[in-house]
Backbone as CSV, one residue per row, in Angstrom:
resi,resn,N_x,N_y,N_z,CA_x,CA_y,CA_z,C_x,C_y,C_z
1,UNK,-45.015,51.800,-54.708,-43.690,52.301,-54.390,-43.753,53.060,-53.075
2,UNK,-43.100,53.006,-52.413,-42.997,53.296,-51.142,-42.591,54.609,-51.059
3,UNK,-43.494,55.478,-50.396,-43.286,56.988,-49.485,-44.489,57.753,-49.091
4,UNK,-44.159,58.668,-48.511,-45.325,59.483,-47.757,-45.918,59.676,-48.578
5,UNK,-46.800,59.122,-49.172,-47.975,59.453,-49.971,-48.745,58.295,-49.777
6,UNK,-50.463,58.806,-48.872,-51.143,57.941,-48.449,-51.396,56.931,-48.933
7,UNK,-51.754,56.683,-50.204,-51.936,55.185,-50.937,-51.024,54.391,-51.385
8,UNK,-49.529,55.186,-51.151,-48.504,54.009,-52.008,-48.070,53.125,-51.168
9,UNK,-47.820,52.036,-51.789,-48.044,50.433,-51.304,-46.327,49.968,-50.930
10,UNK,-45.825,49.494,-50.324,-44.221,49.196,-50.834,-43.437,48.275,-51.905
11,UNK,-44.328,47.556,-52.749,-44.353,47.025,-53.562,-43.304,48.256,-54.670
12,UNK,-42.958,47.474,-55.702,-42.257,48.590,-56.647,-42.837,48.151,-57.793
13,UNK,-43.705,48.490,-57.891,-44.598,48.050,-59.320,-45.462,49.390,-59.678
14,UNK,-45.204,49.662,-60.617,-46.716,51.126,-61.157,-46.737,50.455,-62.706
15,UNK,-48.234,50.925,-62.800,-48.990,50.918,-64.124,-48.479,51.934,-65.104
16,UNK,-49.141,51.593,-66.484,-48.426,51.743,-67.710,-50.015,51.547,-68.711
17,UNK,-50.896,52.786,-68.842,-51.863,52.062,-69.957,-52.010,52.690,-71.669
18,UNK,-51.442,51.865,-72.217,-51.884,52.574,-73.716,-52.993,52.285,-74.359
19,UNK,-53.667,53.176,-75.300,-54.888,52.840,-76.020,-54.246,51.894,-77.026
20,UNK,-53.301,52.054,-77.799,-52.879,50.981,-78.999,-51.284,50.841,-78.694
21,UNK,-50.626,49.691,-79.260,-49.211,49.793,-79.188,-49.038,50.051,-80.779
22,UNK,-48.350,51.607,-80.243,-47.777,52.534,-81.915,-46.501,53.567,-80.997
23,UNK,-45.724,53.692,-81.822,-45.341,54.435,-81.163,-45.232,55.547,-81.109
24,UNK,-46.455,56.522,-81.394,-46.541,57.506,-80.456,-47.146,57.144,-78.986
25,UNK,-47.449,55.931,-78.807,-47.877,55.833,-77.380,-46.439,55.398,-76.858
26,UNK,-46.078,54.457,-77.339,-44.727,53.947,-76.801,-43.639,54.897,-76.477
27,UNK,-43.566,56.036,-77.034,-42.796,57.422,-77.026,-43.198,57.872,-75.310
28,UNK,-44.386,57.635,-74.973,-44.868,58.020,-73.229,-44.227,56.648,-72.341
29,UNK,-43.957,55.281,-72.890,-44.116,54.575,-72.243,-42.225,54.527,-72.332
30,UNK,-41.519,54.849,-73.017,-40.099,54.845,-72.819,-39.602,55.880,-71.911
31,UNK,-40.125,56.951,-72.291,-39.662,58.016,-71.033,-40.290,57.629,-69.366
32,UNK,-41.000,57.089,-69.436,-41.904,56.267,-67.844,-41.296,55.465,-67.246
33,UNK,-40.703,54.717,-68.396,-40.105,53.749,-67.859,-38.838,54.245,-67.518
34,UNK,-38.237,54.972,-68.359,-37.035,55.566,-68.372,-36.909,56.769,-66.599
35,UNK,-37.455,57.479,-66.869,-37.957,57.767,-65.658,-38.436,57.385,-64.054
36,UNK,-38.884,56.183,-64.022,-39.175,54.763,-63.287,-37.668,54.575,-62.543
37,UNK,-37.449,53.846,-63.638,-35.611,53.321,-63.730,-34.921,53.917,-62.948
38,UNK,-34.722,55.894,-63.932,-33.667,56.326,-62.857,-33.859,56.926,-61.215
39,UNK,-35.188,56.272,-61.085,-35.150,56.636,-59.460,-34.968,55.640,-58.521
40,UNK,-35.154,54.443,-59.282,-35.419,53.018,-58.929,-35.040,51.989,-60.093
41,UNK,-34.157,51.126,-59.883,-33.869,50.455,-61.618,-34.687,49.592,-61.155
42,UNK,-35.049,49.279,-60.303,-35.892,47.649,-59.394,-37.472,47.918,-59.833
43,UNK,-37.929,49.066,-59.853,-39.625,49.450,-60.330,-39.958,48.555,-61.101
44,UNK,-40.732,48.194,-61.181,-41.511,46.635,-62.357,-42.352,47.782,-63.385
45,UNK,-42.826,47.932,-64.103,-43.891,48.881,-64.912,-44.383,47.821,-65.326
46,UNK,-45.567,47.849,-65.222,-46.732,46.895,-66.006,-47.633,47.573,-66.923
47,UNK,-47.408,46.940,-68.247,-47.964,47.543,-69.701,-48.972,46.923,-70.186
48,UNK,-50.160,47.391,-70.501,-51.065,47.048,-70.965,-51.694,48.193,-71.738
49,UNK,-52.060,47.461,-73.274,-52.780,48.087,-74.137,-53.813,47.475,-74.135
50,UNK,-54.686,48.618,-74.335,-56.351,48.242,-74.547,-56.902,48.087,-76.166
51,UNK,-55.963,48.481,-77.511,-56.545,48.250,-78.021,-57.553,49.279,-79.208
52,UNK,-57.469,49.989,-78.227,-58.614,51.115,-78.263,-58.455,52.446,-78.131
53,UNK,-58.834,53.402,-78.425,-58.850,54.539,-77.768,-60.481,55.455,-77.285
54,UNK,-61.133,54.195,-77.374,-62.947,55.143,-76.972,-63.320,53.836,-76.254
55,UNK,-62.291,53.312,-75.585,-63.147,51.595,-74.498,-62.910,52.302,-73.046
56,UNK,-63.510,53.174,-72.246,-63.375,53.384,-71.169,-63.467,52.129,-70.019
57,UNK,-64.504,51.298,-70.718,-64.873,49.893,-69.552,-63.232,49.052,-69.812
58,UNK,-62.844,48.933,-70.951,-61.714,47.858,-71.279,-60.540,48.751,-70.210
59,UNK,-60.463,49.613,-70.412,-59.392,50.592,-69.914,-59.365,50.162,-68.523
60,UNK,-60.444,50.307,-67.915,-60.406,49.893,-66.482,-60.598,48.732,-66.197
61,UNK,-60.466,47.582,-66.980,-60.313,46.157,-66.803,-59.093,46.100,-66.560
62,UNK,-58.529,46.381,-67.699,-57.095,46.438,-67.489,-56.291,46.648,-66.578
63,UNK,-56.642,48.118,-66.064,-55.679,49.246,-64.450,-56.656,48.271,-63.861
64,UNK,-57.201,47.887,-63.461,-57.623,46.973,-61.968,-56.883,45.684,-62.378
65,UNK,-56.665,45.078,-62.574,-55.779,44.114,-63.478,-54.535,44.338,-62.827
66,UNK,-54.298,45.861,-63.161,-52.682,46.561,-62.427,-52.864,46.261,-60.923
67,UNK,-53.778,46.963,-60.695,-53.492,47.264,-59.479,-53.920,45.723,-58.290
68,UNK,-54.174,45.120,-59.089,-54.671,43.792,-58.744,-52.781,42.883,-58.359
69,UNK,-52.165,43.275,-59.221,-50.851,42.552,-59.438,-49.607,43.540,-58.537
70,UNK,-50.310,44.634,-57.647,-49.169,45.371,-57.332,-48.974,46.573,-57.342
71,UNK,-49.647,47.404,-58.422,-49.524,48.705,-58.493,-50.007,49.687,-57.910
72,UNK,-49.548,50.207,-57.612,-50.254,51.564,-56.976,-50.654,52.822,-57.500
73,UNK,-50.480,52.957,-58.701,-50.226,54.208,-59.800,-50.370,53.837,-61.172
74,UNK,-51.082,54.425,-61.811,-50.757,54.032,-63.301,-51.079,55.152,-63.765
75,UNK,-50.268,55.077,-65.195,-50.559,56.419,-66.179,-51.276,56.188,-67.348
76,UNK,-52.044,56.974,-67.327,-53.026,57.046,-68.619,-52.280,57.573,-69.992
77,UNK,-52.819,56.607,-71.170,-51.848,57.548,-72.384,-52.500,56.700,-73.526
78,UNK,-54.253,56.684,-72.493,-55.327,56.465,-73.639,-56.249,56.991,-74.455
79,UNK,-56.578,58.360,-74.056,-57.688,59.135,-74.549,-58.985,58.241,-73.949
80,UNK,-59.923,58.695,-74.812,-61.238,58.332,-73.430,-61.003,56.912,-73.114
81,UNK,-60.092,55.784,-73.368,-59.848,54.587,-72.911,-59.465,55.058,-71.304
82,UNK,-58.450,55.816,-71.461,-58.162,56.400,-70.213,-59.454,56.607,-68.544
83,UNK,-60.302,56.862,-69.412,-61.347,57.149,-68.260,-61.315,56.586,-67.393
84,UNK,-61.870,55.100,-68.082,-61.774,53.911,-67.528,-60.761,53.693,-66.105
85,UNK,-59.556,53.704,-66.582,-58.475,53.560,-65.622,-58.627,54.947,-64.422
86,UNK,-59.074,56.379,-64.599,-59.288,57.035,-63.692,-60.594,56.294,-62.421
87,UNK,-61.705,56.046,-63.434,-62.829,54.878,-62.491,-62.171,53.748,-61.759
88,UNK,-60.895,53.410,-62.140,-60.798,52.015,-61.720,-59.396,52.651,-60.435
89,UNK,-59.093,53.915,-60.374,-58.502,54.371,-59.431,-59.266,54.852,-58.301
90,UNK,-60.223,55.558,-58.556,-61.403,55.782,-57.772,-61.813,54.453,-56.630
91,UNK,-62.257,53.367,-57.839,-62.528,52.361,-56.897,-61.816,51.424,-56.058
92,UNK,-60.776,51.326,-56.596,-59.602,50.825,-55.322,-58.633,51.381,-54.476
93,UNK,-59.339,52.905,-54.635,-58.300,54.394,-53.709,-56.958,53.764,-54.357
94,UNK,-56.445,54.118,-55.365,-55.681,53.667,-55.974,-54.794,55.348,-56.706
95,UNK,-53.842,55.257,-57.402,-53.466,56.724,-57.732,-53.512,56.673,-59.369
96,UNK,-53.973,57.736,-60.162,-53.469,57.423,-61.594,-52.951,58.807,-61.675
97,UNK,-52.194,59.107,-63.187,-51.428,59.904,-63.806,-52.273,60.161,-64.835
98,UNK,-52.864,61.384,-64.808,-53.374,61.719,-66.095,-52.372,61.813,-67.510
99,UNK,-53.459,62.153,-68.373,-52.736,62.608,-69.870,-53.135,63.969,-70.663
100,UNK,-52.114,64.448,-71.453,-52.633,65.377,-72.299,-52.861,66.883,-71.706
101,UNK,-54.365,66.867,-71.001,-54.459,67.847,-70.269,-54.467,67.853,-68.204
102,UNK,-54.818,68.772,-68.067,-55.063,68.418,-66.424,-56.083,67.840,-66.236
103,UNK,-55.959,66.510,-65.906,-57.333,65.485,-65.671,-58.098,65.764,-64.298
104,UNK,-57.055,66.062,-63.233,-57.571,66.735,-62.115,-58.733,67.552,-62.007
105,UNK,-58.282,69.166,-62.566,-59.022,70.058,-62.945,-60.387,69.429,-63.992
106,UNK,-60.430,68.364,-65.093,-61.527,68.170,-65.414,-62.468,67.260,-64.473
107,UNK,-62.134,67.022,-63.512,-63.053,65.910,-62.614,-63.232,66.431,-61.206
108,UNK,-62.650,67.739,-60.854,-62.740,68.541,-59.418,-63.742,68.735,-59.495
109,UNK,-64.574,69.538,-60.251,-66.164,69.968,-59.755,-66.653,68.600,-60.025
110,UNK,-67.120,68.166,-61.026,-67.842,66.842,-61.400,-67.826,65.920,-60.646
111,UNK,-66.733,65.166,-60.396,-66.519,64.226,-59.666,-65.168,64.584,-58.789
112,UNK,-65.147,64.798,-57.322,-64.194,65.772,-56.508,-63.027,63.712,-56.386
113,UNK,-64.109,62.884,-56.006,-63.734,61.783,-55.438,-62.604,61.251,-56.073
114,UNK,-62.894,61.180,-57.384,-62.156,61.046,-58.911,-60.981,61.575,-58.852
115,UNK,-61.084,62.961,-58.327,-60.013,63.638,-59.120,-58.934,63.404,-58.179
116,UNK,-59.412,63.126,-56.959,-58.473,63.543,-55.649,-57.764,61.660,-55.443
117,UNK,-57.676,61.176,-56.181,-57.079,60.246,-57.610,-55.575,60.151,-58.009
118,UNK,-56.200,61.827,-58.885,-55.328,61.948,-60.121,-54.116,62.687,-59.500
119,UNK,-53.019,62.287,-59.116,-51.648,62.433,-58.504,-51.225,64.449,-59.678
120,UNK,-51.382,63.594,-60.880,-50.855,64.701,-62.013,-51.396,64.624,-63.380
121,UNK,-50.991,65.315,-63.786,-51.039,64.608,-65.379,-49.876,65.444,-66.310
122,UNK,-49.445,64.428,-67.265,-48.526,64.714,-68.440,-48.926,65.991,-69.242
123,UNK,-48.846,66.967,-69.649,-49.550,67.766,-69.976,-48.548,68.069,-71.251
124,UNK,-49.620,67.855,-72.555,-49.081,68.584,-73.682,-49.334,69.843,-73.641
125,UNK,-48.708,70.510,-73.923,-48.693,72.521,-74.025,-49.204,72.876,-75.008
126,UNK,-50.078,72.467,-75.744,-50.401,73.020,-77.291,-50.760,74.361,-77.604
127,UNK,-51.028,75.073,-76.008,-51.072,76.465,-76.158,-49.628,76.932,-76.546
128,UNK,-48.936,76.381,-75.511,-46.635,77.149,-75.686,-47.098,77.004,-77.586
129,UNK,-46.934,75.902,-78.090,-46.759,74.988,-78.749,-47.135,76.052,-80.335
130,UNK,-48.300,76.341,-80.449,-49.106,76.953,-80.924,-48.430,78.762,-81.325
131,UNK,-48.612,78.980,-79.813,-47.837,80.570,-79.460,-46.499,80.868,-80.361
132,UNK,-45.784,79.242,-79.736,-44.243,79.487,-80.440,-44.125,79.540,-81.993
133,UNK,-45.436,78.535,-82.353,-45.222,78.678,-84.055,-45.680,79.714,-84.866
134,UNK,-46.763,80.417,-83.983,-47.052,81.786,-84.365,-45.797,82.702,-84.444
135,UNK,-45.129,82.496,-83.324,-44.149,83.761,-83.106,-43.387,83.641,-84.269
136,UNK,-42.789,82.378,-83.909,-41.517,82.362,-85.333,-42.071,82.258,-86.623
137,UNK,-43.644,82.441,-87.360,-44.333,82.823,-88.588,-43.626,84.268,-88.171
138,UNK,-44.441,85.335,-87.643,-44.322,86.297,-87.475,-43.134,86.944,-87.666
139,UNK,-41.617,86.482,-87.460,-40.554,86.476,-87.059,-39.704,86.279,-88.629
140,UNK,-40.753,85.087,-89.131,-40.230,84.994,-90.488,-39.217,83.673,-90.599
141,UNK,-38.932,83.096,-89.119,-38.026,81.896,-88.687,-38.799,80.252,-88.833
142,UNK,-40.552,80.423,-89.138,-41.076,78.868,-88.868,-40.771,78.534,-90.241
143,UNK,-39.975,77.167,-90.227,-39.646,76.105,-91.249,-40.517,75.500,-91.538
144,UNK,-40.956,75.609,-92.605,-42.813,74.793,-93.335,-41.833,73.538,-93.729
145,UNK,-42.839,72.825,-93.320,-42.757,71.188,-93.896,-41.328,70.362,-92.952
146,UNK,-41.139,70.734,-91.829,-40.052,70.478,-90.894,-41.380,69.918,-89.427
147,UNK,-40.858,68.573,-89.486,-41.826,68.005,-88.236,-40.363,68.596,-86.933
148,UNK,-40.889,68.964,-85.337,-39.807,69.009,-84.499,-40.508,69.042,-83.285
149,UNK,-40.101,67.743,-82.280,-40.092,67.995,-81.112,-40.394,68.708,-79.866
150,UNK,-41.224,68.606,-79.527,-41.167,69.937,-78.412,-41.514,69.029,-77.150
151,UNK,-40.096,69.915,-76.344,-40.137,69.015,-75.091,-40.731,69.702,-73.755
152,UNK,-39.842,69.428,-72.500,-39.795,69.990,-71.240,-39.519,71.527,-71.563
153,UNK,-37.929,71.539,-72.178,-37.509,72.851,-72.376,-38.244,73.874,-73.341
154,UNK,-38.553,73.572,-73.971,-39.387,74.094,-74.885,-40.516,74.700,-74.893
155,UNK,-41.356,73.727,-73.596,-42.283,73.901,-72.882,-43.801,73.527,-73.603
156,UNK,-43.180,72.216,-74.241,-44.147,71.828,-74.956,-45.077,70.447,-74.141
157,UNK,-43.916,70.439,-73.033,-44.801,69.076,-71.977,-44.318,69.877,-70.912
158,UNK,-44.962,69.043,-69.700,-44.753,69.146,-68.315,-45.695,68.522,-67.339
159,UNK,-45.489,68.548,-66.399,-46.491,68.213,-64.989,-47.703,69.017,-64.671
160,UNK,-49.046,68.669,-64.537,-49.658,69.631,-64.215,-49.408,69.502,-62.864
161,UNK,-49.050,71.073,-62.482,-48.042,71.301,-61.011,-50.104,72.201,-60.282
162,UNK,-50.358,71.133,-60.005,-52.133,71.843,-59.453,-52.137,72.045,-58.094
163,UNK,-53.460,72.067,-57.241,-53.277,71.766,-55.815,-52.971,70.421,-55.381
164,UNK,-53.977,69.397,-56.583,-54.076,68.361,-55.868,-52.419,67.933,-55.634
165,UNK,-51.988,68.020,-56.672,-50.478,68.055,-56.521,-49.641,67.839,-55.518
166,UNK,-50.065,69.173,-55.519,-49.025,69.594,-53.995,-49.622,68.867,-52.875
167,UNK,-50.763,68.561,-52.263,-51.141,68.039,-51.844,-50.640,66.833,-51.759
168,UNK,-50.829,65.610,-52.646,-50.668,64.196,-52.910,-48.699,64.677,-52.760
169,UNK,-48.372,64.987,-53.577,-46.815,64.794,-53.323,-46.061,65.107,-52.780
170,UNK,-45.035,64.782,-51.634,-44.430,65.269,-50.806,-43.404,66.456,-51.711
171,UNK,-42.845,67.683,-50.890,-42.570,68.828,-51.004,-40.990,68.216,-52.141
172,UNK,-40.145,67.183,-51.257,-39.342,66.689,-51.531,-39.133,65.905,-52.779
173,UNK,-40.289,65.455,-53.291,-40.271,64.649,-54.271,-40.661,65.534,-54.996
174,UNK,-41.712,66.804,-55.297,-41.277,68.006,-55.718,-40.002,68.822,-56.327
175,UNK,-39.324,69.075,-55.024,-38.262,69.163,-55.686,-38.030,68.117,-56.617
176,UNK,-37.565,67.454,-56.296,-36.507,66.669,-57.470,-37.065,65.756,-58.553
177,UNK,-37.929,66.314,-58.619,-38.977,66.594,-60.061,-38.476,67.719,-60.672
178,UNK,-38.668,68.891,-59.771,-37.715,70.204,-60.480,-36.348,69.795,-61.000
179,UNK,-35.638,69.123,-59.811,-34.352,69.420,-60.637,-33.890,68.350,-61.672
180,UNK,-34.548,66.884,-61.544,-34.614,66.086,-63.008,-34.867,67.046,-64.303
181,UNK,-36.306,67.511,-64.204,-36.625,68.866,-65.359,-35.532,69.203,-66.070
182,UNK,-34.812,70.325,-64.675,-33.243,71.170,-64.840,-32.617,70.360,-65.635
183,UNK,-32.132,68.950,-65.581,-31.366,68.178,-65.801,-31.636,67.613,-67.446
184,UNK,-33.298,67.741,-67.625,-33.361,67.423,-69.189,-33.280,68.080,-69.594
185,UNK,-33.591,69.960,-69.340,-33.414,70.957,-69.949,-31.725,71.251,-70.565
186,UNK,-30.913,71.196,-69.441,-29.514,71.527,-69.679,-28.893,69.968,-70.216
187,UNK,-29.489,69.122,-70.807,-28.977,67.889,-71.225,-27.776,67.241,-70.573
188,UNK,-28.194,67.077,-69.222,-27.622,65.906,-68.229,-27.978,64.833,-68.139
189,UNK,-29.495,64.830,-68.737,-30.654,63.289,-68.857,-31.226,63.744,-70.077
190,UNK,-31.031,62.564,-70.980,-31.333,62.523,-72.472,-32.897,61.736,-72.434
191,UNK,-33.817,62.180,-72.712,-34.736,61.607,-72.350,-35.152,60.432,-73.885
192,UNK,-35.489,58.868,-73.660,-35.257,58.099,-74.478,-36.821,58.508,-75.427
193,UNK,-36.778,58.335,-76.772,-37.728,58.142,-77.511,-37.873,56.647,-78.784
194,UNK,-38.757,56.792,-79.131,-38.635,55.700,-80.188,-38.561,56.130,-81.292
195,UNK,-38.582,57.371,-81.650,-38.418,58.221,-82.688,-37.098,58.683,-83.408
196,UNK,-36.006,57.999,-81.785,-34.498,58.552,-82.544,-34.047,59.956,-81.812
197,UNK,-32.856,59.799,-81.944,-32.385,61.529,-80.882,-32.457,62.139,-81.987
């Protein structure tokens, strides 16, 4: 996808990798796409499951596969399948999207080459996450046996907003990352799940 960011290609194609098709993976791959869409409805996303969630080699068969057909980016939303696809960004100076935690930060000292890669990553909050269910025990408000959501607003996901970050992404596209956020927070953009609103 085309912009000031050294490796992107003008092609409108980015990667898409799941360890299994279930949908809690598919739950990452509707908002991506969904996301994709509203910046670009023309973006192609290319999906591939590995299958797996401990095949780091399959993982990166696959994202070279991607990036073989077009892509310039793909997001991980494999667990250590994932690796794979960070190696297979490495080797074709290629960009990936981490998962879960800051993939960046785990591959800066270790591997600097790797990390400087990893554009971002999806970041579950399980600390917010955790904190919040403590509080409302404490509070006397947590509902036992009630499964619920936790989003952007909530502060149960987000971007890891790092150096490499700022770095790799222009200031501009920054912003309006912020203000999409704004926009799911104050429910202007309903963000799609497979789970049901």
């Amino acid at each position: 996808t085309t912009s000031d960011m050294p490796l992107a290609n003008p092609e409108k194609i980015i990667g898409f990798l799941g360890g299994m098709d279930i949908p809690v993976i598919n739950d990452f791959k509707v908002g991506y796409i969904q996301g994709a869409h509203y910046i670009d409805p023309d973006i192609k996303v290319l999906v591939s499951y590995a299958g797996s969630f401990s095949d780091p080699a399959k993982g990166k068969e696959l994202v070279l596969a991607q990036y073989d057909q077009g892509a310039d980016i793909s997001f991980n939303v494999a667990g250590e399948t994932g690796l794979g696809l960070l190696d297979a960004a490495k080797e074709r100076n290629k960009y990936a999207i981490g998962v879960d935690s800051d993939q960046y930060i785990m591959f800066k000292d270790s591997d600097p080459e790797k990390a400087a890669h990893i554009v971002t990553s999806m970041m579950k909050n399980v600390d917010n996450s955790l904190f919040r269910g403590i509080k409302l025990h404490m509070e006397g408000k947590l509902e036992y046996g009630k499964a619920e959501a936790l989003g952007i607003k909530e502060g149960g996901v987000g971007v890891a907003d790092n150096e490499n970050y700022k770095k790799l992404v222009p200031e501009e596209f920054r912003k309006k990352i912020k203000e999409l956020e704004e926009k799911i927070v104050n429910g202007e953009i309903v963000v799609d799940t497979v789970f049901g609103q």
